[in-house]
C-alpha angles and dihedrals in degrees: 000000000000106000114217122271115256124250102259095029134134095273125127111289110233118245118259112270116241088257092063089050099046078058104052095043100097089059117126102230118249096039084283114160116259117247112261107246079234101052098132096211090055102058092042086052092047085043091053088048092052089056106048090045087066095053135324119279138182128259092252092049090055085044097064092036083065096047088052099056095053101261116144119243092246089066093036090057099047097047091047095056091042087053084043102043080056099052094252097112112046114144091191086061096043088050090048091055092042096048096051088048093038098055092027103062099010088042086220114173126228092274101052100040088052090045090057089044094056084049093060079056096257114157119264092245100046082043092054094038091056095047090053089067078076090074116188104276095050094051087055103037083052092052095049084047088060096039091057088046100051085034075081092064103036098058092108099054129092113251100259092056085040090058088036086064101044107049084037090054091046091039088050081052096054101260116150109247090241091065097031080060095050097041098056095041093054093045089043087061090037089068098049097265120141096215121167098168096093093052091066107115093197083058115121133210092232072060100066087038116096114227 
């Protein structure tokens, strides 16, 4: 007869019960230690994540967010080149996709897209880069876009307050005053009106502004 194994001996080891594993889940591999729930770093780097989880924004934009919520520069600088080192942060990227939505469906012109990038706190250089995607054409073929469009809106008025509107609308949208000229004198024509204001040369650009 087999007697029965003693307590201790070298028999299989049972396998841990769920309860041991559910304890044992929130261990870092590796005997780590596990990261304090006040590390600093860590929730401004959660809080960066959040963020940019909502939609992308530029380093100088994480950067305030930080400031806002009470963490000190030295954390905000680390997390944010963590989050830059990883490709998570890129303000060149970001002004390239801001720059193709902004002029696609607001119809803004190079000078006001890199003005509102400049805004969200991206360099000069990485603003004006990312406007130049926007090459001439495009600029032009966008404003006479918007001119046909607001032509609609405008029928009632006399022809001083109709080119008033216009240029203002395309001024307001970062078009230089030269191709906002052109643009509604040609469209004005387009439309079948005889309009001889914009051919002034003594016209200013204050003139086609409204107050």
């Amino acid at each position: 007869m087999v007697g029965r194994q003693p307590r201790g001996g070298t028999g299989r080891r049972r396998a841990p019960g769920p309860a041991a594993e559910e304890a044992g889940a929130g261990e870092p591999a590796g005997g780590a230690a596990p990261v304090p729930p006040d590390d600093p770093v860590q929730r401004a780097k959660e809080l960066c994540l959040r963020l940019l989880t909502a939609r992308p924004r530029t380093r100088a934009e994480l950067h305030q967010a930080l400031m806002r919520r009470g963490f000190g520069e030295d954390v905000a600088e680390q997390v944010l080149g963590r989050l830059d080192d990883v490709g998570l942060v890129d303000d060149a990227a970001f002004a390239e996709v801001w720059v193709r939505s902004r002029h696609t469906h607001q119809g803004l012109g190079r000078r006001a897209l890199v003005a509102e990038l400049r805004r969200k706190g991206v360099a000069e250089s990485v603003a004006a880069e990312a406007a130049a995607t926007v090459d001439d054409e495009a600029e032009e073929d966008r404003a006479r876009q918007l001119v046909r469009r607001r032509l609609r809106t405008v029928g009632g008025a006399d022809e001083a307050a109709r080119v008033r509107r216009l240029a203002g609308m395309l001024a307001r949208k970062g078009y230089p005053p030269g191709l906002a000229f052109r643009v509604v004198r040609d469209e004005l024509r387009r439309a079948g009106e005889d309009t001889d204001l914009l051919d002034d040369p003594a016209l200013d650009a204050d003139d086609l502004t409204p107050d």
